[in-house]
N, CA, C and O atoms as a MOPAC input file, in Angstrom:
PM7 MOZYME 1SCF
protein

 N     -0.41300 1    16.91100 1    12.88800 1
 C      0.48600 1    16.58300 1    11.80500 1
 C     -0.08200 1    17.18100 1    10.52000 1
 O     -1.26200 1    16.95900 1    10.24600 1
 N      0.71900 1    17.96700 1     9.67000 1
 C      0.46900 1    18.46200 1     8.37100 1
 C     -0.34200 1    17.50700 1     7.36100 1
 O     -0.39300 1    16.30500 1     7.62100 1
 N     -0.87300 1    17.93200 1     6.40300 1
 C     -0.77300 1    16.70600 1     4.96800 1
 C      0.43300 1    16.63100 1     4.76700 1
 O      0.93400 1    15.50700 1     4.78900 1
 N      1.03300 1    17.45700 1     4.58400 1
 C      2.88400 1    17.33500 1     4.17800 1
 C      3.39000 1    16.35800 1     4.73300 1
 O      3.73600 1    15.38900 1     4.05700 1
 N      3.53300 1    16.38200 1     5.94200 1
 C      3.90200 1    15.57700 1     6.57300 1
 C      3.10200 1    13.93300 1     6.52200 1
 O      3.68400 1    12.84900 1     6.58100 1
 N      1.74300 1    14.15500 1     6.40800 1
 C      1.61300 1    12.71600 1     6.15100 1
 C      1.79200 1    12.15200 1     4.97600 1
 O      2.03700 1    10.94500 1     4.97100 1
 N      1.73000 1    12.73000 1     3.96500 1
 C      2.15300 1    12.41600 1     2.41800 1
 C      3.47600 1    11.60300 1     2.57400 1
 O      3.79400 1    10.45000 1     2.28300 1
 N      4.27400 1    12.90800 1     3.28400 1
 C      5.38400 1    11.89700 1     3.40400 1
 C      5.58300 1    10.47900 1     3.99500 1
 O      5.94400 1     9.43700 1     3.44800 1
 N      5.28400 1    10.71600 1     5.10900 1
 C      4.86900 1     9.50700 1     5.66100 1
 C      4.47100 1     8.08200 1     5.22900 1
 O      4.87600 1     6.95700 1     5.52000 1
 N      3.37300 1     8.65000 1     4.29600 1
 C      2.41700 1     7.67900 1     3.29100 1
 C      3.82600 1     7.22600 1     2.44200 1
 O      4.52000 1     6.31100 1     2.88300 1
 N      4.12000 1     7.81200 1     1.42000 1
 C      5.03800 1     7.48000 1     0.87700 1
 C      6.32600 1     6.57400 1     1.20700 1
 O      6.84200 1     5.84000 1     0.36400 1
 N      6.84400 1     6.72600 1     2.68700 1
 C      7.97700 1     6.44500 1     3.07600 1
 C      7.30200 1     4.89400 1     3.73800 1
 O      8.10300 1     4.03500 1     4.10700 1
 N      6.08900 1     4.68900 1     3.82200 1
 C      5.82500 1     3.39300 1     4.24300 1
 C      5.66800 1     2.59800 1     2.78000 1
 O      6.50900 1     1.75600 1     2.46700 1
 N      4.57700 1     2.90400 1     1.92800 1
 C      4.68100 1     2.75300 1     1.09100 1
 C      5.68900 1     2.42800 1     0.14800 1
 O      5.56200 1     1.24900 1    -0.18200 1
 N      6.66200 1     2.99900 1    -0.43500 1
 C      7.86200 1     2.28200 1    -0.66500 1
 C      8.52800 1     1.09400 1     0.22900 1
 O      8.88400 1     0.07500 1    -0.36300 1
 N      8.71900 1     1.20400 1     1.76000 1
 C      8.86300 1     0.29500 1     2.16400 1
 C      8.49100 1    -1.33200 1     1.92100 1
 O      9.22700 1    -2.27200 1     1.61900 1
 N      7.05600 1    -1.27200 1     2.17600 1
 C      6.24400 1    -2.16100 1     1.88900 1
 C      6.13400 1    -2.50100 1     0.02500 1
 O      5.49900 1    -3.48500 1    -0.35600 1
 N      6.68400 1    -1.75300 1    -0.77700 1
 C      6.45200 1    -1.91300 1    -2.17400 1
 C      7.67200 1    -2.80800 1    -2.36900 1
 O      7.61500 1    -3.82100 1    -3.06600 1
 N      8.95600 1    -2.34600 1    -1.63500 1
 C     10.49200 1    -2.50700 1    -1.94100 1
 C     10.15200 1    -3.95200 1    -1.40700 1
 O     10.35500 1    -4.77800 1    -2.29700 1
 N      9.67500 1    -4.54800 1    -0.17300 1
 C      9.89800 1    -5.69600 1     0.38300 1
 C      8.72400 1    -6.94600 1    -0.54400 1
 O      9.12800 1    -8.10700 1    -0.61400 1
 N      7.79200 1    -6.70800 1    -0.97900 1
 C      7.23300 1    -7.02200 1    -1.78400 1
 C      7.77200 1    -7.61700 1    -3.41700 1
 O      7.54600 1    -8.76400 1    -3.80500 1
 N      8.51300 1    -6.56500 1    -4.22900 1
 C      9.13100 1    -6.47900 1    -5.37900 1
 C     10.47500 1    -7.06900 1    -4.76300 1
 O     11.17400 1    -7.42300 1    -5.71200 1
 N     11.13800 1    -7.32500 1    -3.51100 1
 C     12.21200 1    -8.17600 1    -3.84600 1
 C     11.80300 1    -9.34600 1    -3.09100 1
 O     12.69700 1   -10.10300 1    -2.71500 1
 N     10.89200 1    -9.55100 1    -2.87700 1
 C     10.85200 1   -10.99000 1    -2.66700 1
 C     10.09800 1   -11.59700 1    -4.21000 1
 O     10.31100 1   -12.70100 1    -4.71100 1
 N      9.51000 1   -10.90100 1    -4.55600 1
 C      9.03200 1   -11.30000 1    -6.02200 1
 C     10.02100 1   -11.51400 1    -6.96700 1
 O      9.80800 1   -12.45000 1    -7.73700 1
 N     11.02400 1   -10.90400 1    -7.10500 1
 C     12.23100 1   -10.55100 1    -7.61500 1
 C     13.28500 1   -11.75700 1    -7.69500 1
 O     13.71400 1   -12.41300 1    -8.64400 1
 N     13.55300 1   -11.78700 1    -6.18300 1
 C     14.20600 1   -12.97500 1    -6.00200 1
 C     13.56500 1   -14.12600 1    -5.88200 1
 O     14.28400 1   -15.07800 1    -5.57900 1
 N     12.47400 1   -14.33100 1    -6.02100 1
 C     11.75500 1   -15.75300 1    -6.16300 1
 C     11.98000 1   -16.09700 1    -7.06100 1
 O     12.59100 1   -17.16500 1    -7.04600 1
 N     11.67800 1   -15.49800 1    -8.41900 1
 C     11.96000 1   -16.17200 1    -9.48200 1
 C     13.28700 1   -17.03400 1   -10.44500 1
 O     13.51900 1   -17.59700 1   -11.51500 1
 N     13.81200 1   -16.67600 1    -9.29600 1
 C     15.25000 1   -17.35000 1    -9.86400 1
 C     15.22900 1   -18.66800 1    -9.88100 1
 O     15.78400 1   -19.32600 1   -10.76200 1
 N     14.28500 1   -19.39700 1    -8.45300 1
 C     14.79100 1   -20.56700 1    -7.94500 1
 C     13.95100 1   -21.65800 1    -8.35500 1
 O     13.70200 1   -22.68800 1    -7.72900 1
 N     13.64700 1   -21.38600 1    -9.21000 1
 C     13.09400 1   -22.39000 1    -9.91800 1
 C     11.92800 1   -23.21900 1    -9.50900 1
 O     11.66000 1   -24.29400 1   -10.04600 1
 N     11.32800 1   -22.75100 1    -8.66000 1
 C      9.95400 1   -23.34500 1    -7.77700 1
 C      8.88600 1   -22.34200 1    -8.55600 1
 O      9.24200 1   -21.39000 1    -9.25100 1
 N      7.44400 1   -22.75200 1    -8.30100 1
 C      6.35600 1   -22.34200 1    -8.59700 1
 C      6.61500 1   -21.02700 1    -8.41000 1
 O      7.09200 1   -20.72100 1    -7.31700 1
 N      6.32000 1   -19.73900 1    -9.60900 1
 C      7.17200 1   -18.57400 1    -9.81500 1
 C      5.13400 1   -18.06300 1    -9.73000 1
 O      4.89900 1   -16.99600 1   -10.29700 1
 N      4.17800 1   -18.61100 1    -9.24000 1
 C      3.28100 1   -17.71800 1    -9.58900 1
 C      2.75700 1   -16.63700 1    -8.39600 1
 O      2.17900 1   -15.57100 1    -8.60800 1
 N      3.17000 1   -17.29100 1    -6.90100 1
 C      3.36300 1   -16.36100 1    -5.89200 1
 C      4.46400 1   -15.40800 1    -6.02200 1
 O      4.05200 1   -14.30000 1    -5.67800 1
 N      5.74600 1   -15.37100 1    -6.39100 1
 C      6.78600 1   -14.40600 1    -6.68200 1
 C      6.07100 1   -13.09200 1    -8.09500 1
 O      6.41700 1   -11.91600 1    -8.21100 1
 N      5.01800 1   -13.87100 1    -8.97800 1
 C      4.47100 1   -12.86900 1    -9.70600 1
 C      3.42100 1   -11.69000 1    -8.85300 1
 O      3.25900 1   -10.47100 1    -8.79900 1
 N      2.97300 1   -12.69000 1    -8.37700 1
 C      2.10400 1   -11.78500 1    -7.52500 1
 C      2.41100 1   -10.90600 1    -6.57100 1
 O      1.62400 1    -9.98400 1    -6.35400 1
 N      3.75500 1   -11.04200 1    -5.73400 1
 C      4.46300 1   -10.41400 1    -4.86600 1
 C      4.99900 1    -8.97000 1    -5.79200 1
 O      5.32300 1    -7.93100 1    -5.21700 1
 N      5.02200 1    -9.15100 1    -7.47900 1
 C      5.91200 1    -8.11100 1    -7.96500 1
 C      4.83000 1    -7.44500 1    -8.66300 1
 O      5.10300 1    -6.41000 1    -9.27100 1
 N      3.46600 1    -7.94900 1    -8.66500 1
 C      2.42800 1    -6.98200 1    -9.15700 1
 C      1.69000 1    -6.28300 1    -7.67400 1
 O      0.83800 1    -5.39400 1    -7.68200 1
 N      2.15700 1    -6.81600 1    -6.69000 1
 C      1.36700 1    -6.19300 1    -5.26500 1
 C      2.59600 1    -4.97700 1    -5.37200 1
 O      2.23200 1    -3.83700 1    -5.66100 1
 N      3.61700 1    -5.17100 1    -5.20400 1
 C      4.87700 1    -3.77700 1    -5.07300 1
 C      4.70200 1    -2.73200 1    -5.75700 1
 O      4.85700 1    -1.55600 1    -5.42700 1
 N      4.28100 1    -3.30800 1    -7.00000 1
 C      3.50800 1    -2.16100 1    -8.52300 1
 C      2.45600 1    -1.46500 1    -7.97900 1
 O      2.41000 1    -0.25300 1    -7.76800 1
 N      1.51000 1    -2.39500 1    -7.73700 1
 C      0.43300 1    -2.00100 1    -7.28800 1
 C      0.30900 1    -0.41700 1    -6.27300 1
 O     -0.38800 1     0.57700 1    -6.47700 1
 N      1.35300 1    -0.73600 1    -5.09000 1
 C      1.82400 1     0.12800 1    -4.40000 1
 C      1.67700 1     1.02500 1    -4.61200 1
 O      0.82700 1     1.85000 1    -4.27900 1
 N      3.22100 1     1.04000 1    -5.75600 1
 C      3.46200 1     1.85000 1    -6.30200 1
 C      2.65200 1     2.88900 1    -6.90000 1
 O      2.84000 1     4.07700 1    -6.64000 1
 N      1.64200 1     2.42600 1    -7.79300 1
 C      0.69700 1     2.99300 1    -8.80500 1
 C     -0.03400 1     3.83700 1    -7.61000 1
 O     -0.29600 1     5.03900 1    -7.65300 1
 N     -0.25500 1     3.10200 1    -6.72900 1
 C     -1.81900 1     3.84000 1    -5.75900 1
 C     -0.61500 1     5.09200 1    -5.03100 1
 O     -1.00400 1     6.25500 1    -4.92100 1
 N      0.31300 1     4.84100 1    -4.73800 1
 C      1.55500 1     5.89500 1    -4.29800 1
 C      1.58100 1     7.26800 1    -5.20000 1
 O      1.95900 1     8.32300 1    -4.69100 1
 N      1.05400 1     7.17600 1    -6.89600 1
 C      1.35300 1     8.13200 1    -7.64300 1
 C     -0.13900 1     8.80900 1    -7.82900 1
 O     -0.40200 1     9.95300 1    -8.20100 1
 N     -0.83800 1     7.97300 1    -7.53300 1
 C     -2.21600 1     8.07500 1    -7.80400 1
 C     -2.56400 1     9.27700 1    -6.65800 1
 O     -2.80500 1    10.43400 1    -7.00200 1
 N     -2.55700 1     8.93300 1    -5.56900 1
 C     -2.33300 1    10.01200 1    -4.21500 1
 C     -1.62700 1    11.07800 1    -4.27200 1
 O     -2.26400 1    12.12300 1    -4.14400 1
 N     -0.14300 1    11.18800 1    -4.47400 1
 C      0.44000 1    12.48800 1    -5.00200 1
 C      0.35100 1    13.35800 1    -6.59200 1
 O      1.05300 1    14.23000 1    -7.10300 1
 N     -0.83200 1    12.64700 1    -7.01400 1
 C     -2.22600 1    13.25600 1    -7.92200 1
 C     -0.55600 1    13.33500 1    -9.39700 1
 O     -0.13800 1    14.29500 1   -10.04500 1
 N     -0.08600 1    11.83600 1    -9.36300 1
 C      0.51300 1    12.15500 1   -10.51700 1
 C      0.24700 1    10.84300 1   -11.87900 1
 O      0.77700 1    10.65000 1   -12.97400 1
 N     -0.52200 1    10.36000 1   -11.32700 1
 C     -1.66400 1     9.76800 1   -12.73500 1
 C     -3.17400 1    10.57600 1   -12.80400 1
 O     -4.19500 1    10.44000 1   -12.12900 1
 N     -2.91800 1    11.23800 1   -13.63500 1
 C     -4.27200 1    11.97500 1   -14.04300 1
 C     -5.74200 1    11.44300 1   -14.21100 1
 O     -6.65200 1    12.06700 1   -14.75900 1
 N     -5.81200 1    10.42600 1   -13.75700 1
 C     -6.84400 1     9.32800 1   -14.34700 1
 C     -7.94800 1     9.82000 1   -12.96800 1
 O     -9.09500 1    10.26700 1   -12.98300 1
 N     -7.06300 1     9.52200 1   -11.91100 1
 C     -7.30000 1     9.30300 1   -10.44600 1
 C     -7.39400 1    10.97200 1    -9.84200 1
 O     -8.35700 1    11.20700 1    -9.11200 1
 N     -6.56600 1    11.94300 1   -10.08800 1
 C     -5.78500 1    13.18400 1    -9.59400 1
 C     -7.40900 1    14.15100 1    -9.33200 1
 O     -7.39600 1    15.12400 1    -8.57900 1
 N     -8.52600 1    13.77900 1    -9.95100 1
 C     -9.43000 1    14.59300 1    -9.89200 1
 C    -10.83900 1    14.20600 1    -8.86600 1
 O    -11.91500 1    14.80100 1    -8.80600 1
 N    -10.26200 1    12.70400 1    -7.93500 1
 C    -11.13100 1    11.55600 1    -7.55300 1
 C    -10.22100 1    11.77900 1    -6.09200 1
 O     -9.69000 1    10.66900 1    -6.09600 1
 N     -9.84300 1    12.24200 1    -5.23000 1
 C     -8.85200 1    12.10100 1    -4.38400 1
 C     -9.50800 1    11.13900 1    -3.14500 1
 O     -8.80800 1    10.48400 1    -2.37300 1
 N    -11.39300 1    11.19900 1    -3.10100 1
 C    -11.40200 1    10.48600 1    -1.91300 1
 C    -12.05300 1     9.02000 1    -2.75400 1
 O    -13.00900 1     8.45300 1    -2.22400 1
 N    -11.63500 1     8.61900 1    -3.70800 1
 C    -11.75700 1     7.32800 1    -4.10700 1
 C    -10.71100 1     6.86700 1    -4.46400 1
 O    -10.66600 1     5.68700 1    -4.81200 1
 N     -9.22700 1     7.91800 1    -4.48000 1
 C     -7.99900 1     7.07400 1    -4.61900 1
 C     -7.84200 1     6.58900 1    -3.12800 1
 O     -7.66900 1     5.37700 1    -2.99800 1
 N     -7.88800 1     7.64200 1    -1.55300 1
 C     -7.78200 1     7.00600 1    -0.52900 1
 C     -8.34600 1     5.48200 1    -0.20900 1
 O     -7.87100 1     4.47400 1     0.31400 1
 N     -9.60800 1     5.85000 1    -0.79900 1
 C    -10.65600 1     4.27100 1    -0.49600 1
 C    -10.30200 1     3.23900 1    -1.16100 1
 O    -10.48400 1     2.06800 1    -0.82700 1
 N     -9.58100 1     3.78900 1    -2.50800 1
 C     -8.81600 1     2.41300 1    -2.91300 1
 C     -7.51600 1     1.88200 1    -2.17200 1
 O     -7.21800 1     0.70300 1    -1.98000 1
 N     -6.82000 1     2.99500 1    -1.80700 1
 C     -5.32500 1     2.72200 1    -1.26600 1
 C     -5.40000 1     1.73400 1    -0.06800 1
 O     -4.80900 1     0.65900 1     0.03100 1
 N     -6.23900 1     2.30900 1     0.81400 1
 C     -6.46100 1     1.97700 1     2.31600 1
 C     -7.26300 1     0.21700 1     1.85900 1
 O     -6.93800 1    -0.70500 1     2.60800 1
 N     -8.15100 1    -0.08700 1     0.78900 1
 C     -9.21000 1    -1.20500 1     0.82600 1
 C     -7.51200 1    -2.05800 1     0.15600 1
 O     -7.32100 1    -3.21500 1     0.53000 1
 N     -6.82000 1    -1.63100 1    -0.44400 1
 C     -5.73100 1    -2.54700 1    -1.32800 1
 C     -4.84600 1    -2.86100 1    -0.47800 1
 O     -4.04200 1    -3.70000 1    -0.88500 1
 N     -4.65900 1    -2.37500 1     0.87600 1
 C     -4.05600 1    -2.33800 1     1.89400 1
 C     -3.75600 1    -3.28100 1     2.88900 1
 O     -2.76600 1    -3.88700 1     3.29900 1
 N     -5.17000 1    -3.18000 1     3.17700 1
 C     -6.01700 1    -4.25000 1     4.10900 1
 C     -6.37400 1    -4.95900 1     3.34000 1
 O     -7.02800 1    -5.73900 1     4.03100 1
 N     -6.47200 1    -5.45600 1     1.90900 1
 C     -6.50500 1    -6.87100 1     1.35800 1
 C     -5.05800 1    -7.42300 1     1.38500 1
 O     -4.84900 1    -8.50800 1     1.92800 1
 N     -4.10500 1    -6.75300 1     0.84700 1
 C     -2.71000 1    -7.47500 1     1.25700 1
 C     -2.81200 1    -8.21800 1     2.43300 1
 O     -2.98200 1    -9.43600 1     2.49800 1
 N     -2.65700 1    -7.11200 1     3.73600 1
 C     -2.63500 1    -7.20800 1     4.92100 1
 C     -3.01500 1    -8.64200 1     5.59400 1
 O     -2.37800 1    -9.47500 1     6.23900 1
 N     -4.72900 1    -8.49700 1     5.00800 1
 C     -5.33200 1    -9.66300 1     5.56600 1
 C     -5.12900 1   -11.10600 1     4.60800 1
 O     -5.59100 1   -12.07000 1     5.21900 1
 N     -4.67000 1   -11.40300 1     3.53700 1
 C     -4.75900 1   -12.25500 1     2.21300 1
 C     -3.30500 1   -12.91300 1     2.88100 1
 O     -3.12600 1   -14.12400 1     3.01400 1
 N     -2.14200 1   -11.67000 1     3.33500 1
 C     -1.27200 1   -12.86000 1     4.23500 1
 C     -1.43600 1   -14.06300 1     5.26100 1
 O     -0.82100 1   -15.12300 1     5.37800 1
 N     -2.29800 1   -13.60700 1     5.82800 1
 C     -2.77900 1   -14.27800 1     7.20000 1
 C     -4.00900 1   -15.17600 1     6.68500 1
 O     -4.33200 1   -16.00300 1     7.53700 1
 N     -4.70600 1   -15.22300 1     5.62000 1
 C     -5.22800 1   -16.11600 1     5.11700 1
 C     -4.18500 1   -17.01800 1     4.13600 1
 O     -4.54500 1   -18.18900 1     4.25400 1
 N     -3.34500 1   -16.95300 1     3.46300 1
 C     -2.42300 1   -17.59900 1     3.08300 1
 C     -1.40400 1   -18.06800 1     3.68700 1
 O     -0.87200 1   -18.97800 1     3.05100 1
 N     -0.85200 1   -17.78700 1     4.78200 1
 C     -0.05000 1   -18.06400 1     5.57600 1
 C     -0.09200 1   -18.57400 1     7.18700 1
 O      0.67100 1   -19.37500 1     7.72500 1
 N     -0.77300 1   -18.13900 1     7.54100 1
 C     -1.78500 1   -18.54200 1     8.96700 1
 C     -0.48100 1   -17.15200 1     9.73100 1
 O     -0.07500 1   -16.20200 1     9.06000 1
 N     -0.22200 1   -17.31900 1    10.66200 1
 C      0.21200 1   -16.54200 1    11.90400 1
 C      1.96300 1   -17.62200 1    12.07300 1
 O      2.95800 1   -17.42400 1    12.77100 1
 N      1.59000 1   -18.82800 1    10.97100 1
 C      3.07100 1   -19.90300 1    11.41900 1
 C      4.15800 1   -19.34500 1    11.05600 1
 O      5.15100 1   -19.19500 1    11.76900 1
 N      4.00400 1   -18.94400 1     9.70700 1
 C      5.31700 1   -18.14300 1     8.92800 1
 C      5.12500 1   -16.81100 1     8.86900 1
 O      4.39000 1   -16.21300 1     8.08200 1
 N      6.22200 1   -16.08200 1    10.24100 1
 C      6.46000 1   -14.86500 1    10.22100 1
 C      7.38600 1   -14.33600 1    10.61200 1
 O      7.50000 1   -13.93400 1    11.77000 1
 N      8.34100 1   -14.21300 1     9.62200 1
 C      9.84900 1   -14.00100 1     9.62700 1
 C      9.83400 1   -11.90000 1     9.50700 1
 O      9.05700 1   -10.94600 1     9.46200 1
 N     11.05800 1   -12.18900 1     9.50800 1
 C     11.64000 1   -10.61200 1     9.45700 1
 C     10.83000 1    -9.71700 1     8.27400 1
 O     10.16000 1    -8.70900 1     8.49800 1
 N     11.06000 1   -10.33900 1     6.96600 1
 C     10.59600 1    -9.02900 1     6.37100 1
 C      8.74600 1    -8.97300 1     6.23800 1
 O      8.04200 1    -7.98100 1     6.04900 1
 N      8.28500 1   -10.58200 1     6.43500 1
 C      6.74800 1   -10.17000 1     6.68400 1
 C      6.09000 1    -9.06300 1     8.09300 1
 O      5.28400 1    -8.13500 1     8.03600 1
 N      6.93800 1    -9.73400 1     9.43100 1
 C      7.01500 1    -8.59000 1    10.58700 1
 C      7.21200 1    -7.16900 1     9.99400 1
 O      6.26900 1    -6.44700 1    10.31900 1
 N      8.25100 1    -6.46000 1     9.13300 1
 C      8.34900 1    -5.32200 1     8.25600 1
 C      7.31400 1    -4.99900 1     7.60000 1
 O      6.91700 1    -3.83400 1     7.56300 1
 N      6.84900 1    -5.77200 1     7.11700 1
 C      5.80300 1    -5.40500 1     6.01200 1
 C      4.40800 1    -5.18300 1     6.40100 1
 O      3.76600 1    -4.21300 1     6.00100 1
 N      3.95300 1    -6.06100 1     7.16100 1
 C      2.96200 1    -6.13900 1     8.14700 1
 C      2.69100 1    -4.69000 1     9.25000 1
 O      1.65100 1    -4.16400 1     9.64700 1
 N      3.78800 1    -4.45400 1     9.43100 1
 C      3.69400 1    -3.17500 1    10.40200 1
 C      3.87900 1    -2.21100 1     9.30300 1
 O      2.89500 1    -1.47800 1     9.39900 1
 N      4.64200 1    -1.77700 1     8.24400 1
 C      4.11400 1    -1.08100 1     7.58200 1
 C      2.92200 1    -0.88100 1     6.49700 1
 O      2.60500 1     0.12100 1     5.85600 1
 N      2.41800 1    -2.08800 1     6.51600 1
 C      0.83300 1    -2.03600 1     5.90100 1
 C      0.07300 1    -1.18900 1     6.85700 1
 O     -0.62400 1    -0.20700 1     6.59800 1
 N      0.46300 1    -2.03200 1     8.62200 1
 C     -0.91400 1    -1.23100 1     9.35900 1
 C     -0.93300 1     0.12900 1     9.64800 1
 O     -1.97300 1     0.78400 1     9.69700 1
 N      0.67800 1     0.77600 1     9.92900 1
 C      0.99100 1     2.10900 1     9.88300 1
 C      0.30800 1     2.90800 1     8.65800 1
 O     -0.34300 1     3.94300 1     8.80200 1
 N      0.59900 1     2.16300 1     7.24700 1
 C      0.03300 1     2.98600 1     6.02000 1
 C     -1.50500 1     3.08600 1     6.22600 1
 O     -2.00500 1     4.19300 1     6.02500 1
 N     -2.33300 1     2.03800 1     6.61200 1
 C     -3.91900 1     1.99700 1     6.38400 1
 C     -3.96000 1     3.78600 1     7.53200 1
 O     -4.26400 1     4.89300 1     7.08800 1
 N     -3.62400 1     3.51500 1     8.72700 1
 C     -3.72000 1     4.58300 1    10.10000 1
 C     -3.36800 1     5.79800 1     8.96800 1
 O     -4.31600 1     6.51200 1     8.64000 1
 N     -2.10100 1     6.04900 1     8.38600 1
 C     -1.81100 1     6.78200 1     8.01400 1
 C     -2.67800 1     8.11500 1     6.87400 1
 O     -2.76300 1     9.33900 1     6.77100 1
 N     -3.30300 1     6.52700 1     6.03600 1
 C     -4.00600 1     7.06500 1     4.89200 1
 C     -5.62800 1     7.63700 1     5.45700 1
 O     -6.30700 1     8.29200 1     4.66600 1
 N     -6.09000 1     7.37200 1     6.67500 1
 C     -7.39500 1     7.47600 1     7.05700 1
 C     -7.19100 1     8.65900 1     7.68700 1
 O     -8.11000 1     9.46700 1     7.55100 1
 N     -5.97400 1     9.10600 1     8.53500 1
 C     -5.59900 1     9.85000 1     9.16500 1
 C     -5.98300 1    11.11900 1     7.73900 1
 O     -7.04300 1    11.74400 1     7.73800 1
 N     -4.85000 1    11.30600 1     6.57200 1
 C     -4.83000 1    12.03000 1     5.72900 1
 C     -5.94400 1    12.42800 1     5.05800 1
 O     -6.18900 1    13.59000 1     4.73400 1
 N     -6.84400 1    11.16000 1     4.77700 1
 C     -8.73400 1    11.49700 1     4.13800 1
 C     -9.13000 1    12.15500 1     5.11200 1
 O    -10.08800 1    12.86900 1     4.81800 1
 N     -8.82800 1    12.22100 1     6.07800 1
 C    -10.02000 1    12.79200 1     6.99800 1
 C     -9.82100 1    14.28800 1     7.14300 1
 O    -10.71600 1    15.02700 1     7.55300 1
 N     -8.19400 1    14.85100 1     6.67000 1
 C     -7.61600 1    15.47300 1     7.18000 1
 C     -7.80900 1    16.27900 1     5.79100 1
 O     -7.76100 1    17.49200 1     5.99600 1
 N     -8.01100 1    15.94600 1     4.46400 1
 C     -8.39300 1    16.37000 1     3.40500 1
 C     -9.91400 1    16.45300 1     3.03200 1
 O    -10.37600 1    16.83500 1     1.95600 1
 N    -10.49300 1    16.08500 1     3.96600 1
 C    -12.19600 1    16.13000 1     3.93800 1
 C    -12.45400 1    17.42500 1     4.80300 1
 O    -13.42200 1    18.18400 1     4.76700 1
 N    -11.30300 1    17.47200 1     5.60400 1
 C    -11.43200 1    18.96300 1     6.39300 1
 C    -11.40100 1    20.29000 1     5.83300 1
 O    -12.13500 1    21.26000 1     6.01700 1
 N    -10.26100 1    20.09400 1     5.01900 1
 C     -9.97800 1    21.05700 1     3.96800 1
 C    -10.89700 1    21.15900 1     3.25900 1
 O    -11.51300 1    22.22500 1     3.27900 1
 N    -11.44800 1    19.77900 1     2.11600 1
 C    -12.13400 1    20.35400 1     1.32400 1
 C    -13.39500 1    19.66900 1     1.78900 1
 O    -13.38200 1    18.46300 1     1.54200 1
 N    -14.47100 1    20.10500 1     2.38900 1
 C    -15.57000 1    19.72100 1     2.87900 1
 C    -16.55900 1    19.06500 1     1.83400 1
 O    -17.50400 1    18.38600 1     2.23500 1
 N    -16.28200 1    19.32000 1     0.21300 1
 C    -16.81500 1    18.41300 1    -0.57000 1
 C    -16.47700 1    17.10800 1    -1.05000 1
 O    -17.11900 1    16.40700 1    -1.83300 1
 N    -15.33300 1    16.85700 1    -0.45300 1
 C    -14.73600 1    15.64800 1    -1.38100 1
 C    -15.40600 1    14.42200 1    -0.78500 1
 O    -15.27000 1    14.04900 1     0.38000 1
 N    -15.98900 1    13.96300 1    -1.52300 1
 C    -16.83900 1    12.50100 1    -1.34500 1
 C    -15.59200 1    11.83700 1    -1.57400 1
 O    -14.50800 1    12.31400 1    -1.90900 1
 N    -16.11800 1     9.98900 1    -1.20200 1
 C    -15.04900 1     8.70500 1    -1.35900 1
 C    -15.73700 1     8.50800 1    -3.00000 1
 O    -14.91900 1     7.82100 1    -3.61100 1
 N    -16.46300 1     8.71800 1    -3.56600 1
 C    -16.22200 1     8.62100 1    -4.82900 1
 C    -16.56000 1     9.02600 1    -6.11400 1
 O    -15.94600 1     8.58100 1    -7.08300 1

């Protein structure tokens, strides 16, 4: 598989997992219950997001660091990932956590797949 192709990839999970995130954050806040998990659901989607632009080297901050944006993407990943299942146990797992969950673990595969695959290319790029 290309980088091209996994970029895309990356991306197309990524939004996924950002979109299901930001509307459950989204729509939490309407209902008038404790709005501080629905905040957090709409700064994890951001979050995403940000590490999404950070990778296609379009925040300049990051664009010159490429194997410490992976190590962040993939570690922010697998803290979601796992912070569900410590907050939630394995009891509550409806449709869009099943969604989200499989596209977290697809993205982590995805993004390790791509570092490794950009460490090939450029044989200097350290994780940081």
């Amino acid at each position: 598989m290309s980088r091209t192709t996994l970029r895309l990839v990356i991306a197309v999970l990524t939004i996924a997992t950002a979109s299901i995130h930001l509307f459950l954050g989204l729509t939490g806040l309407g209902d008038g219950v404790d709005t501080t998990f629905d905040i957090l659901f709409i700064l994890n989607g951001l979050g995403y997001l940000a590490l999404l632009a950070a990778l296609l080297g379009w925040l300049p901050v990051l664009n010159t660091r490429p194997g410490l944006t992976h190590t962040l993407f993939i570690a922010y990943t697998a803290l979601t990932f796992v912070l569900y299942f410590v907050m939630n146990g394995f009891s509550e797992f409806g449709p869009a956590a099943i969604v989200a969950k499989v596209a977290e673990a697809l993205l982590i595969v995805a993004l390790v797949v791509h570092m490794n695959a950009a460490r090939a290319v450029e044989p200097g790029m350290s994780s940081y």
